[in-house]
C-alpha positions in Angstrom: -63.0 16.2 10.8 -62.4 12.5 10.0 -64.8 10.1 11.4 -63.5 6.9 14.0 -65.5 4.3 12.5 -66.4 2.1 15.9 -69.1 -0.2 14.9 -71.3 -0.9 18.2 -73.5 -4.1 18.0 -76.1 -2.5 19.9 -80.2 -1.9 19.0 -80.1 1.1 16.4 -82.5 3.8 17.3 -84.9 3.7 13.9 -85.9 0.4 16.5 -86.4 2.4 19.0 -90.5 3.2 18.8 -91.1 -0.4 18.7 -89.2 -0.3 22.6 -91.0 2.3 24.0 -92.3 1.7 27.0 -94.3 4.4 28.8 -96.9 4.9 31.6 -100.5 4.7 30.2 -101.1 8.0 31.6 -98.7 9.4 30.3 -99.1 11.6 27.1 -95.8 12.9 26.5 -93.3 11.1 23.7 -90.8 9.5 25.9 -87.9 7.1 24.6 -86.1 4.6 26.9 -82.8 6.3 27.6 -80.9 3.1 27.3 -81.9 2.4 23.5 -80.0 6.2 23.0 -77.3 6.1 25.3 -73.9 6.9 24.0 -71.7 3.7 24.7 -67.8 4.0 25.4 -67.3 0.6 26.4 -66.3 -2.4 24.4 -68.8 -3.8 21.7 -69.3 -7.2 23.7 -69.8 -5.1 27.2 -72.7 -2.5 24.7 -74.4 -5.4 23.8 -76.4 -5.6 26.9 -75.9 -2.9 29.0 -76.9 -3.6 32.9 -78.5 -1.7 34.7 -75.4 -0.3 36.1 -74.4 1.1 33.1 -77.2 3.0 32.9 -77.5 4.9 36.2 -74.0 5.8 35.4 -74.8 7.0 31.7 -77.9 8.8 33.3 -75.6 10.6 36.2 -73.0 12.0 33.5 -76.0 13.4 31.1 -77.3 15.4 33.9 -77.7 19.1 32.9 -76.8 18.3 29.3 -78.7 18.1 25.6 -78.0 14.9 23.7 -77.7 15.0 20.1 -78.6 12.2 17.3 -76.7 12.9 14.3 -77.5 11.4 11.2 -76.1 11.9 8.0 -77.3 11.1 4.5 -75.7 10.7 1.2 -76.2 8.7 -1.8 -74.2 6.3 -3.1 -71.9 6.2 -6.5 -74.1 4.0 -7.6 -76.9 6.5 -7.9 -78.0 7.2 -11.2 -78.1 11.2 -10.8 -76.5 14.0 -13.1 -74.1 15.4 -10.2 -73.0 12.3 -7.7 -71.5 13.5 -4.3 -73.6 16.8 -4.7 -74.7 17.2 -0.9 -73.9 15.2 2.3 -77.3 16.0 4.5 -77.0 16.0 8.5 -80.5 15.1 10.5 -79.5 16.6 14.1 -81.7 15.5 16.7 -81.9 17.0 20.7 -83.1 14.8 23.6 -82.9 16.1 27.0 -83.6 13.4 30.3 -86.9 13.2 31.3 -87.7 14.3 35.1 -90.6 12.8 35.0 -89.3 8.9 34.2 -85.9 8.2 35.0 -84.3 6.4 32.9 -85.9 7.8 29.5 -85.4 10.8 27.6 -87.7 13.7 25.5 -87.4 15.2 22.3 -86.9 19.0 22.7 -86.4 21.2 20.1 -86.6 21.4 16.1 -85.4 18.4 13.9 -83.0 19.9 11.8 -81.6 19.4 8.1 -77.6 21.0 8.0 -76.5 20.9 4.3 -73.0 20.2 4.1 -70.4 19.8 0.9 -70.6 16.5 -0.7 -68.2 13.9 -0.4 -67.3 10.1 -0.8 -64.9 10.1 1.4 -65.2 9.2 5.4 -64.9 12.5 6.8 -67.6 15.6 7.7 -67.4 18.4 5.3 -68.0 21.6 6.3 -71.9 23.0 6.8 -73.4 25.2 4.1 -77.0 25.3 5.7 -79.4 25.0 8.3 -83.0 23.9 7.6 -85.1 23.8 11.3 -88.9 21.7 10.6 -91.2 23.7 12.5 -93.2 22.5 15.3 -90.8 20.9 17.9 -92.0 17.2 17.0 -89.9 14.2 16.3 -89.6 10.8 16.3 -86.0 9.7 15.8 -84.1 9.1 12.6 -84.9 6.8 10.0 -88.1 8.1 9.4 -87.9 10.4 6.8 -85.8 8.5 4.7 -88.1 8.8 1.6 -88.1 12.5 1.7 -84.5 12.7 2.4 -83.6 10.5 -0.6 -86.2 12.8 -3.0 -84.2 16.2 -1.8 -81.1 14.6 -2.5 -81.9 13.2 -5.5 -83.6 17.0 -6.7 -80.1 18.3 -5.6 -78.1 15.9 -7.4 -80.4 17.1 -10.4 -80.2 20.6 -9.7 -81.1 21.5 -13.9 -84.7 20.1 -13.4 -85.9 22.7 -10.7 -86.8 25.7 -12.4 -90.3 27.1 -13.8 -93.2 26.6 -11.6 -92.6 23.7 -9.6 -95.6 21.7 -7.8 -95.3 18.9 -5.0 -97.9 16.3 -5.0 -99.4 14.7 -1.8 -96.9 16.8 -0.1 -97.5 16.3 3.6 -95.2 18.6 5.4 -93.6 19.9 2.1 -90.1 18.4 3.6 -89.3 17.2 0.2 -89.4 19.7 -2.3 -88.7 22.2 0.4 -85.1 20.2 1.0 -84.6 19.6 -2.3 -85.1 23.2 -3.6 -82.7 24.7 -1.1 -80.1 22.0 -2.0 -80.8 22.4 -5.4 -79.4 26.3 -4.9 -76.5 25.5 -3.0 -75.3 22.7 -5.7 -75.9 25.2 -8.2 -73.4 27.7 -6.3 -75.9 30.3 -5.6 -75.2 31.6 -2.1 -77.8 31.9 0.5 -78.0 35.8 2.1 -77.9 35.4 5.9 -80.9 37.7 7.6 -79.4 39.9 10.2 -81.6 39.8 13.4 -83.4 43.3 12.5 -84.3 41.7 8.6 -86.0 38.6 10.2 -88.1 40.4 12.6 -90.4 42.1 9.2 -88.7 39.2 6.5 -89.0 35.4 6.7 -86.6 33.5 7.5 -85.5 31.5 4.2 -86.1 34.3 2.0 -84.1 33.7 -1.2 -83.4 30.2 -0.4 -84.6 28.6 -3.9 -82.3 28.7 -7.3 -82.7 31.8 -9.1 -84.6 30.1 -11.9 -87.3 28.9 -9.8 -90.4 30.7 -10.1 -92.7 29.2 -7.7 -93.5 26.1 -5.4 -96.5 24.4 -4.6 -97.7 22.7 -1.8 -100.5 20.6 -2.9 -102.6 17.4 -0.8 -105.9 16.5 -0.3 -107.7 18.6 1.3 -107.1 21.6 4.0 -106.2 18.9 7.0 -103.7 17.5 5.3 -101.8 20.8 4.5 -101.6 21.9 7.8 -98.0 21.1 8.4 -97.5 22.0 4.7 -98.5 25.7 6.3 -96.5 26.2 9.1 -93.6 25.3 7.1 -94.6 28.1 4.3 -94.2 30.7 6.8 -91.2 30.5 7.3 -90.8 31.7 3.3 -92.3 34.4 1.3 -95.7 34.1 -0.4 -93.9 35.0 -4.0 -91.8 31.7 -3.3 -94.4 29.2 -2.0 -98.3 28.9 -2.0 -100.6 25.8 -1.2 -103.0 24.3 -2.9 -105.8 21.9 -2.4 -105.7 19.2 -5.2 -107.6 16.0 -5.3 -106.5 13.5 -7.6 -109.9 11.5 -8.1 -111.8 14.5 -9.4 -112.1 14.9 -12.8 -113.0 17.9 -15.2 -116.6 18.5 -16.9 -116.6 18.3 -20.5 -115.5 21.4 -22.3 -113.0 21.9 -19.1 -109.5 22.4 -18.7 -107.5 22.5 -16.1 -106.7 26.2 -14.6 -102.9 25.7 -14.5 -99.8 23.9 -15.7 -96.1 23.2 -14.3 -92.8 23.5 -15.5 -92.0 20.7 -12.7 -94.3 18.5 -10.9 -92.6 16.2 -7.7 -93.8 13.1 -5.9 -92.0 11.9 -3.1 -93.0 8.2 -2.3 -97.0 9.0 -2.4 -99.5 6.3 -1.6 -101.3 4.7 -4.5 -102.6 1.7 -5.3 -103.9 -0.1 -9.1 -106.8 2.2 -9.5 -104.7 5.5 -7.8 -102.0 5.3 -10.6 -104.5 6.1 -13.2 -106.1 9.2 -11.1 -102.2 10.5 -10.4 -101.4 10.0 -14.1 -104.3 11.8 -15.5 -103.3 14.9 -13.0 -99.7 14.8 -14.1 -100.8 14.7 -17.8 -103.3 18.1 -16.9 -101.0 19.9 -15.1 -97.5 19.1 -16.7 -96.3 22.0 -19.6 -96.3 20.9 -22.9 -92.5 20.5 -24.2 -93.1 22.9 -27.1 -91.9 26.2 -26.0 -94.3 27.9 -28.1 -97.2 26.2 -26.6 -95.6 26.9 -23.0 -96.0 30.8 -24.0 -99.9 30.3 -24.2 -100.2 29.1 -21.3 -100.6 30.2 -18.0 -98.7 28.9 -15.0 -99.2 27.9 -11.6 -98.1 30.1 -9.0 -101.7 31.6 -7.7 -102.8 29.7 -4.8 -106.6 28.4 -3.8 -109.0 30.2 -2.2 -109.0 28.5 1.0 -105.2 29.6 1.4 -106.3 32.5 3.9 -108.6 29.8 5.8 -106.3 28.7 7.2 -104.7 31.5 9.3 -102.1 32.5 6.9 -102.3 36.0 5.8 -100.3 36.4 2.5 -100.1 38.2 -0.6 -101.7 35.5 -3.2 -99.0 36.0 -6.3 -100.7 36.8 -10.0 -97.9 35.1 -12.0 -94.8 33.9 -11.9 -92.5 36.4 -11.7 -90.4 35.8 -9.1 -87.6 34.1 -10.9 -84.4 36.3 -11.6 -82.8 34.6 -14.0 -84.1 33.2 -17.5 -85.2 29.6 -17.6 -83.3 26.5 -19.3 -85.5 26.1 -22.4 -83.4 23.3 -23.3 -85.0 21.2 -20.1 -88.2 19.9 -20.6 -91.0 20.1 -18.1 -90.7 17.4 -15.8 -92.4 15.0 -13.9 -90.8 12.7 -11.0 -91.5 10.3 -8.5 -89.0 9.1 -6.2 -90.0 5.7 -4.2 -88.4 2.8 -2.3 -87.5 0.4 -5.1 -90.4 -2.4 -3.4 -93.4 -0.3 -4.5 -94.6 -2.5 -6.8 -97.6 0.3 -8.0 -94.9 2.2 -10.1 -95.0 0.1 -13.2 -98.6 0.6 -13.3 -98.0 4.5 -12.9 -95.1 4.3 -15.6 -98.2 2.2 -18.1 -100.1 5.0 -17.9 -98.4 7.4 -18.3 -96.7 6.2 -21.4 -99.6 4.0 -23.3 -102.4 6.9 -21.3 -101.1 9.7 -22.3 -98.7 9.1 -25.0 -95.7 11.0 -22.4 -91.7 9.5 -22.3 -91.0 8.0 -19.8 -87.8 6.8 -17.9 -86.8 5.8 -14.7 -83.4 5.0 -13.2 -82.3 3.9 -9.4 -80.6 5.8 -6.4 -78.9 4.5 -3.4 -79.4 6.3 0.1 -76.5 5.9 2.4 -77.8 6.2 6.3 -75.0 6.8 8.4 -76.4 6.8 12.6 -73.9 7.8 14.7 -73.9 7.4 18.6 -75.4 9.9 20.5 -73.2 12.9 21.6 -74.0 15.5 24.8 -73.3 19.1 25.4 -74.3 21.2 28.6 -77.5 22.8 28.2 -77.2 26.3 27.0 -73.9 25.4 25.1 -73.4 26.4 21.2 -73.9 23.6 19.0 -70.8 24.6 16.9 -68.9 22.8 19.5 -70.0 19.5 18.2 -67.7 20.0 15.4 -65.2 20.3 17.5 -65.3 16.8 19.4 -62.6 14.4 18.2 -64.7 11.3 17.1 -67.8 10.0 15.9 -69.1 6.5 16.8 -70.8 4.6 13.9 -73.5 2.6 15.0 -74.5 1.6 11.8 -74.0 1.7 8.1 -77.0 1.4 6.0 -78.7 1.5 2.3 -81.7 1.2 0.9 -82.6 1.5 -2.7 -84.8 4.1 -4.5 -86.3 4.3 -7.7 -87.6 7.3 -9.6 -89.9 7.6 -12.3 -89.3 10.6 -14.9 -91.8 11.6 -17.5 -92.4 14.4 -20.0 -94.6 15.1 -22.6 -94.9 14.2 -26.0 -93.2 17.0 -28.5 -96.1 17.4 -30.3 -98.2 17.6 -27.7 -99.7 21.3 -27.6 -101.5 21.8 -24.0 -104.4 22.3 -23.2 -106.0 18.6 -22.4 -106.6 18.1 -26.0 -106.5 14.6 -25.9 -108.1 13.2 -29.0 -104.3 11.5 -29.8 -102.3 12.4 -27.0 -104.3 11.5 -24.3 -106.2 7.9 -25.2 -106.7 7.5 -21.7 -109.3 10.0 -21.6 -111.2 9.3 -24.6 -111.4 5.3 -23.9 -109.3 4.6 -27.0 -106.4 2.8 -24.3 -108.0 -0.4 -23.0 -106.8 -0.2 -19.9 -108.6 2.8 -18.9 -112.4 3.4 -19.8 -114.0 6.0 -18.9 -116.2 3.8 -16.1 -112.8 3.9 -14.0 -113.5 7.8 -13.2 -114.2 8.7 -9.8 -116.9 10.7 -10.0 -117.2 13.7 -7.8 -119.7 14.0 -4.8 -123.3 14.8 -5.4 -123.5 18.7 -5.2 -120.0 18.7 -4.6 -117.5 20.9 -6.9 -115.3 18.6 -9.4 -112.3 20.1 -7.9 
């Protein structure tokens, strides 16, 4: 389908939640229906709709669900191995609100629709849905930093194999969008559960590449990997586990840490001076070693935390990693990544420790995330969404980038696992100036130091 490129000067909807304006009382997530309405008219007339317009937008959305489509891509400019890998759709659903007229609710699931890759103008055909569980949204825009990590681990499809670990993962949107676009990239087809298979399988079972062993869903704490949870059921417990790490504890002497990763992701976490040190001493731990024979020695992360059960999900806890079908890429090195908007100034000090800290090699390199917001569309309730793709146009509201850059690190060759540090890791043994030893957080009194 080839998009009608009508640009409407008209209040884009990531501005939207600063324009809300509801009833004290009222609890419910409400946006004003005329900051969403889809406008036919001329650009001067959309500028400031009356209120006119509105009654007679409201009138001919009766009985129907509005959609918000969204689509994300990144730009040639994108320093990735596979440009144009994946175009990614955000679909949105708003239904009027009976309650307020004149405003609208989110109902149903925001979902991710993977679709062929393309720099042209046009929608390419859909390859797969993704549904984020819980029913909750807040408009587009808002996950742009997650989006631009998936595509980014798509458009490097090579680097997702082994044992793969998210840090600070929130809902696990990144790594969970990445690793499923990763697979289609790669070619590997996705097996569609018939409706007796999902009652007794989940439902994206076999959506990660073949060479992926495992992935980890890692935060602070059990809170925080609450929605991390609900979106694990939806897989098997041989393809994701959680885990509860914290990056300000540190190990007693004689200690090492219990695991290591082929990959290890960060999707625009939340650090400041002091937090860069903390996040590259847990990268260090837990990253493999890039010697394949020290790799062998050393066991790898798939088992999950104790607490996994705790919190209402009652799983199989995996031994090993042994889920992967096919052999892994020895010629890739374990990997560490961070993906960030391009103004977070904290990476350089990340990137210093990392390299003068712990002796790793570093690079980084910049992406560019096309936004695409389209005007709201409507269909009658009940009807199948297929036959959006069948409307005729597409109005572009607006066109927008934003810059990203990511941090890549691995180890140094000689460096044999293990935490021993005496050379490799001057960080820890006070030899690098800019990290003593006094800098540790140390770990409650009484508390465990994990």
């Amino acid at each position: 389908m080839r998009l009608f490129f009508v640009v409407l000067t008209f209040c884009s909807i990531e501005n939207a939640s600063s324009l809300i304006s509801s009833p004290s009382q009222c609890t419910k997530h409400i946006i004003p229906l005329k900051h969403l309405q889809s406008l036919r008219a001329e650009a001067e007339d959309s500028a400031t709709p009356s209120d006119s317009t509105t009654t007679t937008t409201t009138n001919d959305l009766e009985g129907k669900t509005i959609y918000q489509r969204t689509f994300y891509r990144l730009t040639p400019a994108s320093q990735v191995t596979r440009p144009n890998a994946l175009m990614l759709e955000e679909r949105l659903r708003f239904e009027l609100d009976p309650a307020q007229p004149g405003y609208i609710l989110p109902v149903g699931p925001r979902s991710f629709i993977f679709r062929k890759g393309t720099s042209e103008d046009e929608i390419t055909g859909a390859l797969y849905q993704f549904d984020v569980p819980g029913g909750k949204h807040n408009g587009p825009g808002t996950m742009d930093a997650s989006i631009a990590t998936a595509l980014w681990m798509a458009s490097n499809p090579h680097l997702i194999q082994g044992d793969l670990i998210e840090l600070g993962c929130g809902a696990g949107t990144a790594s969970i969008l990445g690793c499923i676009g990763a697979k289609l990239v790669l070619g590997e087809s996705i097996s569609k559960d018939t409706k007796d298979e999902l009652l007794k399988a989940p439902k994206h079972k076999g959506a990660f590449p073949e060479r992926l062993s495992h992935l980890t869903l890692s935060d602070e704490g059990e809170g925080a990997l609450k929605d991390a949870l609900e979106m694990a059921k939806q897989f098997d417990s041989k393809q994701i586990t959680l885990k509860d790490l914290r990056w300000g504890s540190r190990l007693l002497p004689g200690r090492r840490y219990e695991r290591s990763y082929r990959t290890i992701l960060g999707s625009d976490l939340d650090f400041s001076y002091p937090g860069s040190k903390d996040l590259a001493r847990n990268v260090a731990n837990y990253l493999s070693p890039s010697n394949e024979l020290a790799i062998a020695s050393i066991k790898e992360g798939a088992t999950s935390n104790a607490f996994f059960r705790g919190l209402g999900m009652d799983m199989d806890e995996p031994t090993s990693s042994t889920s992967s079908s096919a052999e892994l890429d020895t010629k890739i090195l374990p990997t560490f990544a961070h993906v960030a908007p391009d103004t977070n100034e904290n990476l350089r000090f990340l990137k210093q420790f990392l390299e003068k800290g712990f002796k790793m090699t570093v690079d980084s390199g910049y992406i560019s995330l096309e936004r695409l917001n389209f005007a709201p569309q409507s269909l009658e309730k009940g009807a199948e969404e297929a036959e959006l793709e069948k409307l005729d146009t597409l109005e572009l509201k607006d066109d927008l980038t934003r810059g990203y850059q990511f941090v890549q690190a691995v180890h140094h060759p000689d460096y044999s696992g293990q935490g021993t540090g005496e050379y490799f890791f001057p960080l820890e043994t006070g030899e690098y100036e800019g990290g003593s030893r006094s800098t540790w957080l140390e770990p409650e009194e009484g508390g465990s130091p994990w």
